[in-house]
TIPA-258738 format. One line per 8 residues: their letters; for each residue x, y, z of C-alpha. Coordinates in Angstrom, 2 decimals. Example, Ala and Ser with C-alpha at 12.3 -4.5 7.8 and 13.67 -1.06 7.14 Angstrom:
% residues 2
as	12.30:-4.50:7.80 | 13.67:-1.06:7.14 .
% end
This chain:
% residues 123
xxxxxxxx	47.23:197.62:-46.32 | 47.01:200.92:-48.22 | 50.26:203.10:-47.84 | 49.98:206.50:-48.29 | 53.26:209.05:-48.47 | 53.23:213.07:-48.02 | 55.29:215.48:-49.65 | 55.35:218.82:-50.53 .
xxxxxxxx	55.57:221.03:-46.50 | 57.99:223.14:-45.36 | 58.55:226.93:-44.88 | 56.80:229.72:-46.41 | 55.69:233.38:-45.89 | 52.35:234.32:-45.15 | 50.36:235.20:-48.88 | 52.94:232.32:-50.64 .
xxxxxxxx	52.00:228.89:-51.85 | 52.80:225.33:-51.53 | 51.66:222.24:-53.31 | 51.12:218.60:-51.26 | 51.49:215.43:-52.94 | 50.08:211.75:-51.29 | 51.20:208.92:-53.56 | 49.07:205.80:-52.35 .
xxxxxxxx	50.38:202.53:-52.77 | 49.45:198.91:-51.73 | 45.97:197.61:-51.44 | 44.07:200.47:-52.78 | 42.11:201.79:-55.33 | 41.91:204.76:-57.84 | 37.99:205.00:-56.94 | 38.72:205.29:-53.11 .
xxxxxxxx	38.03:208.89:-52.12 | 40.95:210.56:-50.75 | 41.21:213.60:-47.46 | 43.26:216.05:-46.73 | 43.40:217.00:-42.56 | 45.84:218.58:-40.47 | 46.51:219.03:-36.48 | 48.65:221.61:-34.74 .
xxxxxxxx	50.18:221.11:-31.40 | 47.03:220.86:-28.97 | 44.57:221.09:-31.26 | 42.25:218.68:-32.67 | 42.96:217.00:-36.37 | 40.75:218.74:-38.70 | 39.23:218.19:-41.87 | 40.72:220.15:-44.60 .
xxxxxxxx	39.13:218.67:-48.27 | 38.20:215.27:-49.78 | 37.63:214.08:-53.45 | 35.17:211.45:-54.19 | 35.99:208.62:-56.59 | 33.71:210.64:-58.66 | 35.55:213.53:-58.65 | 33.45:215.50:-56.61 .
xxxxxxxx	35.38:217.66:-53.82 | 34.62:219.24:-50.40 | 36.98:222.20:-48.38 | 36.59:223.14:-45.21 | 35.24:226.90:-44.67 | 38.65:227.97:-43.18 | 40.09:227.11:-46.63 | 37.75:227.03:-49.24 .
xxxxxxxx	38.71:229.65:-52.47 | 42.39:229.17:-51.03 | 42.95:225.70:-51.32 | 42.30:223.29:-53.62 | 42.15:219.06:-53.88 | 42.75:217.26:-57.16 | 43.52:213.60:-58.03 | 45.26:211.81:-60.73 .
xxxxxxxx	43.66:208.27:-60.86 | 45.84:207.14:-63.53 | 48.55:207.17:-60.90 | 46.70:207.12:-57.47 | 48.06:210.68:-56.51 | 46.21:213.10:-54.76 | 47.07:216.79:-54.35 | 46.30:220.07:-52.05 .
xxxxxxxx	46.98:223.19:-53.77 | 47.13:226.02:-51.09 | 47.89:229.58:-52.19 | 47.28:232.59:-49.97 | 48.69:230.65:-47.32 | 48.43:232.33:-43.83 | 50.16:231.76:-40.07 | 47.04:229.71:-38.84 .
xxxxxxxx	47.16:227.02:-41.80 | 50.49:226.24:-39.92 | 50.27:222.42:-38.78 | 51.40:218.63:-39.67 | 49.15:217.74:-43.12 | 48.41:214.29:-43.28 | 46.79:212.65:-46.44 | 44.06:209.84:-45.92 .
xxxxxxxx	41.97:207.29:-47.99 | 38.38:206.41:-47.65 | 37.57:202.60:-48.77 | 34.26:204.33:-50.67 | 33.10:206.28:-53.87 | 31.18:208.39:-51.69 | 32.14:212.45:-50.51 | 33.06:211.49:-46.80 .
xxxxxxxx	34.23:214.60:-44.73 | 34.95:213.28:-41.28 | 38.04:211.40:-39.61 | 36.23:207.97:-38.76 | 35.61:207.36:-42.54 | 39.08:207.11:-43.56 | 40.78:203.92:-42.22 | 44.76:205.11:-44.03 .
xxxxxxxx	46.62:207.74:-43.12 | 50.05:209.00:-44.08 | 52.92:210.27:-41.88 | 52.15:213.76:-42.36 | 54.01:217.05:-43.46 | 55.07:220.06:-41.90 | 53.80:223.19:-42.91 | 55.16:226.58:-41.38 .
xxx	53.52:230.01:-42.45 | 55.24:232.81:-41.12 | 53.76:236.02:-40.90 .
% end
């Protein structure tokens, strides 16, 4: 299994920044590409970015030019930078792996999922 831990949430004022971190350990690989999603209470889980094995990367409209996702192969980390954070990017974050190379944006291509982490933007 492929074991994926969040880090990185908690409380911040509207404009601010924080900085996720989903360490992956277990059966997986530095090629896999890795997602970034979130879900607030009644909403749907949506897609928030992804990073090939490549390197190439994909953001959702709501948060492109705000957030950013980056990897570190060496060490199997993936990261979201957010700045400009606002009251509606307020939900559980939850970091996910992809057994392909390829830029996959949607929820039934990634098979591994972390816990998730809170994220609270007040206004």
């Amino acid at each position: 299994q492929v074991q994926l831990v969040e880090s990185g949430g908690g409380y911040v004022q509207a404009g601010g920044s924080l900085r996720l971190s989903c360490a992956a350990s277990g059966r997986t690989f530095s090629t896999y590409t890795m997602g970034w999603f979130r879900q607030a209470p009644g909403k749907e889980r949506e897609f928030v970015g992804s990073i090939s094995g490549s390197g190439i990367t994909a953001h959702a409209d709501s948060v492109k030019g705000r957030f950013t996702i980056s990897r570190n192969n060496s060490k199997i980390v993936v990261y979201l930078q957010m700045n400009s954070l606002k009251p509606e990017d307020t939900a559980v974050y939850y970091c996910a792996a992809a057994p392909t190379r390829a830029l996959v944006t949607t929820r039934g291509a990634f098979d591994s999922w972390g816990q998730g982490t809170q994220v609270t933007v007040s206004s």
